[in-house]
N, C-alpha and C positions, 0 to 999 in steps of 0.2 A: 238774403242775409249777407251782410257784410265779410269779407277776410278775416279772420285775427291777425291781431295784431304782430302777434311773437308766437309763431311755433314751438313744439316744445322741445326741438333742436336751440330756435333760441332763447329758451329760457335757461339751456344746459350749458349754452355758453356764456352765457351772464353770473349765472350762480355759480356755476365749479370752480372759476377763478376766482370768484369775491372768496369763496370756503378756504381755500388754500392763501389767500391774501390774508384773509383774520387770522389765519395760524397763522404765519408769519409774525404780522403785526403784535400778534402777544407774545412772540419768542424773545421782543424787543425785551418787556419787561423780565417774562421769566429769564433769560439772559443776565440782564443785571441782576437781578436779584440770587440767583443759582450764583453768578461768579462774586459778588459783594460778599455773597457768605463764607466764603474765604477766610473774612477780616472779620468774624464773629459778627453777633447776635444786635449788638450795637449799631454794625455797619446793614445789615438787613431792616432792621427798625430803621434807619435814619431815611434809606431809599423809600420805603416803603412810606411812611409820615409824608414824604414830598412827591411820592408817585399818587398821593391820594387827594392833595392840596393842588395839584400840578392838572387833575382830570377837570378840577373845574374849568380853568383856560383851555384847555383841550375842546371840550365839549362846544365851546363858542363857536371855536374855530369847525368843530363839526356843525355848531348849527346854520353859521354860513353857508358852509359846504354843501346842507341841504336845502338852504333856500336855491341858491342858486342853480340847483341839480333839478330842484322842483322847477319852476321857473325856465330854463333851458331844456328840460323834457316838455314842459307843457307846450313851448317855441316848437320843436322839432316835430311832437305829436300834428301843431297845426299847419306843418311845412313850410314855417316860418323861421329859416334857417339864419338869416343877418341880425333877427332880432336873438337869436339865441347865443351869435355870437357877440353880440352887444352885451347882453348878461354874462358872457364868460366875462369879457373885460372887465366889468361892475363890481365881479366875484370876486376878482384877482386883488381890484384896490383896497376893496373896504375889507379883507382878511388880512392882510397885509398891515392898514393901517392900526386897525385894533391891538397885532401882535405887536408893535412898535410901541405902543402907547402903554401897553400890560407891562413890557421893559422897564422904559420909564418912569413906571411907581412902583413898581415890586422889588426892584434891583436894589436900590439904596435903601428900602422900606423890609428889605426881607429879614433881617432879625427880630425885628416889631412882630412880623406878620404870623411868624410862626410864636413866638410871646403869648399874640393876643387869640391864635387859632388852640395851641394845643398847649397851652397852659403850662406849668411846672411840668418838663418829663429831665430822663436822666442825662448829665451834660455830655455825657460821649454821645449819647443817640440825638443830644441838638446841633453839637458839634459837624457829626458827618450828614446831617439837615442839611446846613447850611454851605457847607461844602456842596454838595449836590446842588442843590438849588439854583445857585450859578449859575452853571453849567445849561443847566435848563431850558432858565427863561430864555439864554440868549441864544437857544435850538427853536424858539416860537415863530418867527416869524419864518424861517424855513419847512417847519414842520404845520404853517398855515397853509403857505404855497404849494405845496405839497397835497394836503388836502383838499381844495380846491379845482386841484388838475383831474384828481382821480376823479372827484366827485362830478367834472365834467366828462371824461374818456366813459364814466358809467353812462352817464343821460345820454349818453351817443350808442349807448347799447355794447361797450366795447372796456370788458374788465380784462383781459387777458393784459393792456396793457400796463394797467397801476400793481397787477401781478407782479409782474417781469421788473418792474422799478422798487416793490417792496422785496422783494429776493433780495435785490442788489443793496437795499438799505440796511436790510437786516446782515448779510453778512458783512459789512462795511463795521456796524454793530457790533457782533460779535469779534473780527478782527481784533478791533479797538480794544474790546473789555481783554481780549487773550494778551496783546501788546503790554496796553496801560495799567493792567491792575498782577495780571500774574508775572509779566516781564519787567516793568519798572517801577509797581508796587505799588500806586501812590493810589490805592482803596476806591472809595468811592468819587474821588476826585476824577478817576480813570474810568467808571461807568460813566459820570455825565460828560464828559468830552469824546466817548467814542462814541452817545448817542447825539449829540451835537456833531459830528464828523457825518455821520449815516443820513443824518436828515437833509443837511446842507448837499449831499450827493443824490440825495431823493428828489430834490427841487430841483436842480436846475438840470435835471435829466428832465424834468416834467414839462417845465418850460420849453426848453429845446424841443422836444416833442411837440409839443403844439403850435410853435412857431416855426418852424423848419418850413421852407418853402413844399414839401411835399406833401403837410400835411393839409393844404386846397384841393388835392385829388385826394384824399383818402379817409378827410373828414368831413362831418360836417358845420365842427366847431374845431375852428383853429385862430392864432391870435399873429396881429397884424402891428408890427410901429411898437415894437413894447416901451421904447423911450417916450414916447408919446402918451403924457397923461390923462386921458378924458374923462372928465364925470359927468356922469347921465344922470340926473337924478330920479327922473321916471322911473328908470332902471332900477335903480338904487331902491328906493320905495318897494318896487315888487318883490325884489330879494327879500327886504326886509319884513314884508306883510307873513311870508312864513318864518326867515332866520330871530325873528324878536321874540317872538311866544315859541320859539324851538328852546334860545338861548336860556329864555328865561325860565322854560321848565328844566333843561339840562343843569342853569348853572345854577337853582334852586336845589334841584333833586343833589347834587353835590356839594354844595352847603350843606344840605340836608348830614349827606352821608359823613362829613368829616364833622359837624357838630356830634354824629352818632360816636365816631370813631375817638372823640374826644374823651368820651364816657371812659376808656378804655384805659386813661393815662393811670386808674388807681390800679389796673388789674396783674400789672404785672412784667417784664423782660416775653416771658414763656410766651403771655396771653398776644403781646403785641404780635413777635416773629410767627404765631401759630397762625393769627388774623391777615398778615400780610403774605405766608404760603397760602392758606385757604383760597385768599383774593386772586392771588397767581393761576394756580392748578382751577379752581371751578371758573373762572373764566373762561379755559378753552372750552368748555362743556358749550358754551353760548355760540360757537363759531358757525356752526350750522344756519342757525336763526338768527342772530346777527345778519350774517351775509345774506340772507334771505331780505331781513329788514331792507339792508341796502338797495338789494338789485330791485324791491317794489316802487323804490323812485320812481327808476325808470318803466315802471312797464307799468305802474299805473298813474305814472304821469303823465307817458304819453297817451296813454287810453282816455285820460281826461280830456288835455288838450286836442285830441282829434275828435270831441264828442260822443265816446261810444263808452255810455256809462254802463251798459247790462256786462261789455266786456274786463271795464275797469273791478264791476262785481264778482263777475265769474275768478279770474287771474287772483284777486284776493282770496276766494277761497279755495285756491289752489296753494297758493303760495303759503298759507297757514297752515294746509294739511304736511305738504314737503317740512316744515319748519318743527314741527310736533315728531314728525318719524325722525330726522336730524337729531333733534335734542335727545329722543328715547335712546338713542343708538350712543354716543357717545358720551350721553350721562350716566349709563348704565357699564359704561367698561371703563370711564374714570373711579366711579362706585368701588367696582369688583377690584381693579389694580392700586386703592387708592395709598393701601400699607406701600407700596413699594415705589407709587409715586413721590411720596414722603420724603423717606431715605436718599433721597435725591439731594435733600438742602440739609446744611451743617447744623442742625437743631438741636437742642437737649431733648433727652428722652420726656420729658414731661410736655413739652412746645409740641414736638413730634403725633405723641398718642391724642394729644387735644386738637390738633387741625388734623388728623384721622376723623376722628370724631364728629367736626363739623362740615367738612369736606364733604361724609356723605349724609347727610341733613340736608346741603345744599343741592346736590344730586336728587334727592326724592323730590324735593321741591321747584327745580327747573325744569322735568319733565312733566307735571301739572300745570306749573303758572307760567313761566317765563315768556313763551313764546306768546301768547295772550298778552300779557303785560309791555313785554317790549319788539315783537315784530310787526303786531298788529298796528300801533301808534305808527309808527310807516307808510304803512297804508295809508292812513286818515288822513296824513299830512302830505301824502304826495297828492292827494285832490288838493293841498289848502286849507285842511278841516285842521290847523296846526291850535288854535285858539281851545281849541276844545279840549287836546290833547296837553294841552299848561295846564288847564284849571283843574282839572282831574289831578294830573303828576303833582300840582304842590296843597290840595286837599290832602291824597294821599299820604302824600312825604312826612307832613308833620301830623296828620290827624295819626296816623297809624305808623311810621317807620320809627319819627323820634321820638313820639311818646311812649309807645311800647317797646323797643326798645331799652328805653331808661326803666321802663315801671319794670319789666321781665328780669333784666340785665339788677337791679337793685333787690329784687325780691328772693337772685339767687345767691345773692351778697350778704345779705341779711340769712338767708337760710344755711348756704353754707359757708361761714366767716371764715372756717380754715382753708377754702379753695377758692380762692379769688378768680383763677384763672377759667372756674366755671362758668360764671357771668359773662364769659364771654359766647355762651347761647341763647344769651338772653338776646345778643344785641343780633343774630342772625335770625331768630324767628320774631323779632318786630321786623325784620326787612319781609320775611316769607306773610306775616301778615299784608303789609304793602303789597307785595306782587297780587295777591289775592282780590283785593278792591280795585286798584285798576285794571287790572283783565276783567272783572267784570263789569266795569262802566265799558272800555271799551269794545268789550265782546259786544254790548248792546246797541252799543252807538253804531257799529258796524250794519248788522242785522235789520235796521231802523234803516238805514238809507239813507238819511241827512246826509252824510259825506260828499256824497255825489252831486251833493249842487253845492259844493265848494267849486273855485275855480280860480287862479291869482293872475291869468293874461287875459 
């Protein structure tokens, strides 16, 4: 019987840093959004509207991320180490190029684009939209490169160091927001340039990283001649055979989400700022299994790419059990703390008791579904099985997230006309229905074995 692959020393060095890196990474928003509310309710809805419009491009740039993570693990699994570094280079262009061209049209096009996304809402909350917005897009192409590197330092089996770089980002991050928004005042103008400042410090720490002459002794994927343009197209293709049906169930499913969230423009000041804490605080509940999702890249990418599918099975059902105790443990003490997490953002008392309220709904329901719904989809795509895991996410999306949603969210509108801001559980349990149907496609699909004769090198 063969070695395993990853002891469970290191699997503890892979996942304890991705866990502490996702807290991080959402400190980014809760950050803005904690110090924005400062500037009232206005300025938390406006961040919020464009942190939710802004996930779609995010998500590309993640699904890059994991092609090429997938792709460069399955290299490394077959100890194919120049081809892996040929896919870092591949990685670096084509995320890059996308974030430049997303500029391009958004930047001149972004008062249309919020028009035509979220309809009539109120002009101070489009106002500091579009102030934000800004700011943003032109953090994308930093915040591509960025992901990209991590997404490589992972398939080398080595999180400790995209760790050490979101530290630094985040508080570069918070710095900023403390400077720009409570020292020189200028609102929400001052979150998006001190998350534009953090990112840009995030990147080209990552690079240097990987290019540094030391990293030939110490990596296995390091990059060589960065002025030097090559496109492989071979390369390219392979990335893309998983990053295209990642992308396009990622930036589906958030279509999805901000058509839902659209629903929401009748509901209310309260409804929106309650929906955009909710989105804040139950987030971290996911850090666990999130990071979980992450670190199966690697380890069952490389299990693929070395051939050893019973071990690529076993590590998956390991990784799922780890992912379900994660989630019980820290959905269950955001739950119990959630009155006091609250009290945290400058709310009205009515905004306040209503994302109480939903906050723990979302708690009882990410310790059932979540980690089925979104750690498992991981797995499947780091064999290559990414196809299967589109067609599920945009059945789902719209069979069950927007349509129920609107029917639940309408029918509590209609019931109770004096509380509008109640409708807004209608549109959290059309999502809990969603989580529900793809965990159980992809629980099956898992179980079923097909995955395993997925393969992309």
């Amino acid at each position: 019987m063969k070695e395993n692959l990853f002891s469970k020393q290191d699997l503890r060095r892979l996942i304890f840093p991705l866990v502490a890196e996702q807290f991080l990474a959402m400190t980014i928003g809760a950050c803005d959004t904690v110090m924005v509310s400062s500037v009232g309710e206005a300025g938390v809805s406006g961040v919020s509207l464009i942190d939710q419009l802004t996930q779609l491009f995010i998500q590309l740039f993640a699904a890059f991320a994991t092609g090429g993570a997938v792709v460069s693990s399955q290299y490394l699994g077959h100890k194919s180490d120049e081809k892996a570094r040929t896919a870092a280079r591949q990685l670096l262009n084509i995320s890059t190029f996308v974030a430049l061209v997303i500029i391009a049209i958004c930047l001149p096009l972004r008062h249309f684009i919020l028009n035509l996304i979220y309809g009539k809402i109120d002009e101070s909350v489009m106002q500091n939209a579009l102030i934000y917005f800004v700011w943003i897009l032109l953090s994308f192409p930093f915040l591509a490169i960025y992901n990209s590197c991590a997404a490589l330092f992972r398939s080398m089996g080595n999180s400790k160091i995209s760790l050490k770089v979101s530290l630094m980002m985040n508080l570069t991050n918070i710095a900023g927001n403390a400077v720009l928004i409570y020292g020189a005042k200028i609102g929400v103008a001052g979150a998006g340039i001190a998350t534009l400042a953090s990112r840009i410090v995030a990147a080209i720490v990552m690079v240097y990283l990987l290019a540094r002459p030391s990293a030939k002794i110490n990596s296995r994927i390091y990059l060589e001649k960065l002025w030097k343009i090559e496109i492989r197209f071979d390369m390219i293709r392979k990335i893309l055979k998983v990053a295209i049906p990642s992308g396009i169930e990622n930036s589906v499913f958030h279509i999805g989400k901000i058509l839902v969230y659209s629903f929401m423009s009748g509901f209310g000041l309260a409804a929106i700022a309650a929906n955009a804490i909710t989105n804040t605080i139950a987030s971290f509940s996911n850090i666990p299994a999130q990071a979980i999702g992450l670190s199966s890249v690697t380890v069952i990418g490389q299990c693929i790419g070395a051939g050893e599918k019973e071990q690529a099975k076993s590590y998956g059902h390991k990784l799922m059990k780890e992912a379900y105790i994660g989630m019980f443990c820290v959905a269950t003490a955001i739950f119990l703390l959630c009155p006091l997490l609250v009290r945290a953002f400058n709310l009205s008392d009515e905004a306040r008791l209503l994302a109480t309220g939903v906050i723990r709904t979302c708690m009882v329901a990410n310790i059932f579904f979540w980690p089925m719904s979104f750690t498992m989809p991981n797995i499947l795509r780091a064999s290559g099985d990414a196809k299967f895991t589109m067609v599920v996410s945009n059945i789902s999306m719209w069979l069950f997230r927007v349509l129920f949603s609107f029917l639940i969210s309408k029918y509590l509108l209609f019931k109770f006309p004096e509380n509008t801001a109640l409708a807004l559980y209608g549109i959290w349990f059309g999502m809990y229905i969603d989580w529900v149907f793809r965990g159980l496609c992809f629980g099956i699909r898992f179980h079923r074995n097909r995955w395993l004769d997925k393969k992309v090198i």
